[in-house]
N, C-alpha and C positions, 0 to 999 in steps of 0.2 A: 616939581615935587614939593616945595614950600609950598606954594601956595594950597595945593592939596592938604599939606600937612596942615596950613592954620582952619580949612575948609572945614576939616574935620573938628577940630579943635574949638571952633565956634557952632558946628553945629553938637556938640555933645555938649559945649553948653549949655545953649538952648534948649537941650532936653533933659538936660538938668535942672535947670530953672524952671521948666515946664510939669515935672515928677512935681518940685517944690511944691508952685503953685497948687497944683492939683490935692497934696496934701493936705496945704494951711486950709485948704476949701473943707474939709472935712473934720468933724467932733462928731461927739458926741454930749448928749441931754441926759441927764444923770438925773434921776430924783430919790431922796430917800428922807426919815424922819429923821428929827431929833432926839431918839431915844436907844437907848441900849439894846433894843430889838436889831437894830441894824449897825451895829458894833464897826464891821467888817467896813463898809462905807465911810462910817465916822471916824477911823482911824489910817484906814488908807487913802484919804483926801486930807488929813493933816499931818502924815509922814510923805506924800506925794507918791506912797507906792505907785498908786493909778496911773497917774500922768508918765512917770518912770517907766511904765511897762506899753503905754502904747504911744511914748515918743514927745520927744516935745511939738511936730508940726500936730499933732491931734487936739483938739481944745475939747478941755470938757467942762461943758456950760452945767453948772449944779443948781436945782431947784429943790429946794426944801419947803414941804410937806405937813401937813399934820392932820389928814386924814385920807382913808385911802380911795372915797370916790372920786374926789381931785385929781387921783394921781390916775385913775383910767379916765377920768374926762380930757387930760392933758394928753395922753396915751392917743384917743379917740381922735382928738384934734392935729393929731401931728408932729404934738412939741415935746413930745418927749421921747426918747428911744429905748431907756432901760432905770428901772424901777425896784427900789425895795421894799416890799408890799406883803398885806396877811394876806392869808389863805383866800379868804368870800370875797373881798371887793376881788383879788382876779379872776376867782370863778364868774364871779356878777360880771365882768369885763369881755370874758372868754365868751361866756351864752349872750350876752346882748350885740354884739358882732358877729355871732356866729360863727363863732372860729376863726375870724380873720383878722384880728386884731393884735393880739398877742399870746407869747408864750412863757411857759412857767422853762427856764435853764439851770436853775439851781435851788439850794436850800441857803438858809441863811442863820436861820434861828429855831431851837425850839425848846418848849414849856415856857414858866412866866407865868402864867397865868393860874388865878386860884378866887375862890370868894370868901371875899371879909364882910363880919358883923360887926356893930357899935357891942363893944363891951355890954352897955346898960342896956341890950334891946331886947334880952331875953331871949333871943333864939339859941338853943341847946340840941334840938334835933329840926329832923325837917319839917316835923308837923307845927314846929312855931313860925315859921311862914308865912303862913293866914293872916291876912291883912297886914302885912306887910309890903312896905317900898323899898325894890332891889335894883339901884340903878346899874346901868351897865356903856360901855363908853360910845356908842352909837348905833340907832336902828341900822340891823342886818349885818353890824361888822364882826369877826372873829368871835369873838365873846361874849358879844348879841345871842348870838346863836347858839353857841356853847350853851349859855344863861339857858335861855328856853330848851335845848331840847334834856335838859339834864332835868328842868323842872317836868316838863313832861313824864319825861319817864319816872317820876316820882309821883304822879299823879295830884302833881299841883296845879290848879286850871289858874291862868294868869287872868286879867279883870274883862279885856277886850274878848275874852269866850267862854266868859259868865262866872270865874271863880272869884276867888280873891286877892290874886297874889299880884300887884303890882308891879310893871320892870317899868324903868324909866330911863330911856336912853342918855347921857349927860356926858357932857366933856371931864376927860379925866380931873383936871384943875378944879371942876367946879363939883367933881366927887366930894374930894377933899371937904370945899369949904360947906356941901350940904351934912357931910358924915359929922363934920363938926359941930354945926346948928343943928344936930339932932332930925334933919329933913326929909332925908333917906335910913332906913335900918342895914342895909347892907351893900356890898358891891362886889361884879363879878368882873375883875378887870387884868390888867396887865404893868407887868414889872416898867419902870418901878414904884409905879402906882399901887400894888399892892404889899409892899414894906413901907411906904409914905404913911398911907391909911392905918397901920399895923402900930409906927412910931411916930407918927404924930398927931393922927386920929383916934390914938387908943383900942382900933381896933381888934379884934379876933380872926385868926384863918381859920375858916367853919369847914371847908372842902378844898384840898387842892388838887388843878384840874388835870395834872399828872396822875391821881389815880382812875381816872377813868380810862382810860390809854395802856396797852399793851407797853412791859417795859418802861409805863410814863415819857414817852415820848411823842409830840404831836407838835405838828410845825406851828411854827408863832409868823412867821417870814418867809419870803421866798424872791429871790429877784427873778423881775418879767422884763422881755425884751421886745417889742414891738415888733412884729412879725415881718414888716418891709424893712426894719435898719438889721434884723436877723439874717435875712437873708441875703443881702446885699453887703453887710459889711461882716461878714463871719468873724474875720479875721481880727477885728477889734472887739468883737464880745468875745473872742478865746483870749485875747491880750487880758481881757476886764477880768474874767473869770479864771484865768492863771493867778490873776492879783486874788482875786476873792479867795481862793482853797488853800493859797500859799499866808493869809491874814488870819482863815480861821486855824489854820493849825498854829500860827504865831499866838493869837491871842490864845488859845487855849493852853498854849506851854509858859507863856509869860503875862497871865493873868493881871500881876499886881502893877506892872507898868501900864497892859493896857486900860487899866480901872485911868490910871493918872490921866494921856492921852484922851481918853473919852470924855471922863468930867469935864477936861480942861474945855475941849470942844462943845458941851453943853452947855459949858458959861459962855461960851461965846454965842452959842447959836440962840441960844436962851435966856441968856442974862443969869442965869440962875444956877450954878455946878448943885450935886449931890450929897449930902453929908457920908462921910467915910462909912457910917453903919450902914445905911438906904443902900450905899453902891453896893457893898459887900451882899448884904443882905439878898439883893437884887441877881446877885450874878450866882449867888446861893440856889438859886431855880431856875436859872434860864443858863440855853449852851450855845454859843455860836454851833453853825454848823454849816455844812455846805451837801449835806443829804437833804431832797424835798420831800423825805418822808411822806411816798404818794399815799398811802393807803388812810390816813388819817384825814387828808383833805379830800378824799372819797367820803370818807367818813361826813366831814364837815357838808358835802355838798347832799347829802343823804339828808343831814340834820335842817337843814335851812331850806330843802325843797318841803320837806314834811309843816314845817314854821309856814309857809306859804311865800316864801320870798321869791322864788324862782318859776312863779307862775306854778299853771295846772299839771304841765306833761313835763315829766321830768326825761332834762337834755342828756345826751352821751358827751361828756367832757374826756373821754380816754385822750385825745388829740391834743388837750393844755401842755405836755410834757413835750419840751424837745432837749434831752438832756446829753444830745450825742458828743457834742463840744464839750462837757464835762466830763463825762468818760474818757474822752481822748487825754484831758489833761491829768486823769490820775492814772490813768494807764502808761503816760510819760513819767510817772510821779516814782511809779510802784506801787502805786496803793490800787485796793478793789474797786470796780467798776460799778456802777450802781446799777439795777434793775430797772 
């Protein structure tokens, strides 16, 4: 009967240690910016919410970002499993896999974005324009696109289809330092690059991109999940995304801490924190959020097919959303389910 009894007792070890192992074997690949767009990321990986919610044997390996075709070529390649990323690079991600690569599960962020002029550049309506240079933060991203299809419909022909109006794709950084040598006349970009511009480039906000949008709301953010770690590991993108909807409702109720929190984190990740105006200023336009406000990145993928970004035959993206995992968790929440 002993020896049965330690029988037992060494084999529920072993299967103890064996659950262990089988655990530590598994993380997750986290990518996200360094910018206030992805708030939620930036403050629950330095409160440790993340790690707290799916355990300490789970590791989560963090890759920081500053553009978002990177983060689907990393996506593409394998090495990453879950991403906080605009609207077009995951559309651009979505269509050149063909669907198999990943999926949009949440909202993260929206507005931000708006276009600023040099004080001195004269533009007062849209017909000052003309021959003008309107950089924007990179060919084909979020506000690329925005940029162009809003010139468009203004009937501003840009230079490469014979008009005059210049866009010049540029790193936000070096917006900055061309608004300032006078090199660009304006820029169509994102927080907090457009209060930077604003207060320390002297600039003007000519249009902010809130009023284009129904309500003023249109997604800036969205986290995408790699279609094999989604389906395989459910359970850890509903642990990630319980942290996510439980962070944006925190920072939206205790704003002024999470402004601290963030900054503190963008000197770290940056060298560089934000001056108390810039932050405020910043979070003045943009909301965390954890709706992927589908109908606007419909919107965007309408804009950027017509731009010619997404080739001849425009794709059915209806498939990008699997937001079932989010609904189950505000439906534990009490709160409304999304569409």
């Amino acid at each position: 009967m002993i020896n049965r009894a330690v029988f037992l007792v060494s084999l529920l070890t072993v299967l103890v240690l064996f659950v262990r192992l089988e655990a530590e074997e598994v993380g997750m690949r986290v990518g996200y910016f360094p910018n206030i767009t992805h708030s939620q990321a930036i403050v629950g990986m330095a409160n440790g919410s993340f790690q707290k919610e799916l355990g300490r044997d789970v590791k989560i390996d963090v890759k920081i970002f500053n553009a978002g075709p990177y983060v689907i070529e990393a996506m593409f390649a394998g090495k990453l499993d879950l991403a906080y990323i605009g609207p077009n690079p995951a559309i651009n991600g979505y269509i050149k896999s063909n669907g198999e690569a990943l999926r949009i599960v949440a909202g993260a962020s929206s507005g931000g974005a708006a276009l600023v002029v040099r004080k001195d550049s004269g533009i007062k309506e849209v017909k000052d324009l003309h021959k003008k240079r309107i950089a924007s933060p990179q060919l084909g991203n979020t506000q690329d696109v925005s940029l162009r299809a809003w010139l468009k419909h203004n009937d501003m022909l840009m230079t490469e289809k014979g008009g005059d109006v210049q866009v010049v794709p540029v790193s936000n950084p070096d917006q900055l330092i061309l608004f300032l040598n006078k090199q660009i006349d304006a820029a169509w970009t994102i927080e907090p690059w457009v209060s930077r511009l604003v207060k320390e480039g002297t600039g003007v906000i000519f249009l902010e991109e809130s009023s284009l949008w129904p309500k003023g709301e249109y997604i800036t953010a969205n986290i995408i999940v790699r279609k094999g770690f989604l389906d395989t590991h459910p359970v850890l993108v509903k642990k990630w995304l319980r942290t996510h909807v439980n962070l944006t409702q925190w920072v939206n109720e205790h704003l002024s801490e999470a402004k601290i929190i963030i900054n503190k984190e963008l000197k770290r990740l940056t060298g560089a924190a934000l001056s108390e105006d810039i932050l405020n200023s910043s979070f003045d336009r943009l909301r965390v959020t954890y709706n992927p406000l589908k109908t606007s990145l419909f919107t965007s993928l309408d804009w950027a097919f017509e731009q010619g970004f997404l080739g001849e035959n425009k794709t059915d993206i209806s498939g990008i959303y699997d937001i079932r995992i989010l609904n189950e968790i505000l439906k534990e929440k009490g709160l409304v389910p999304l569409d």
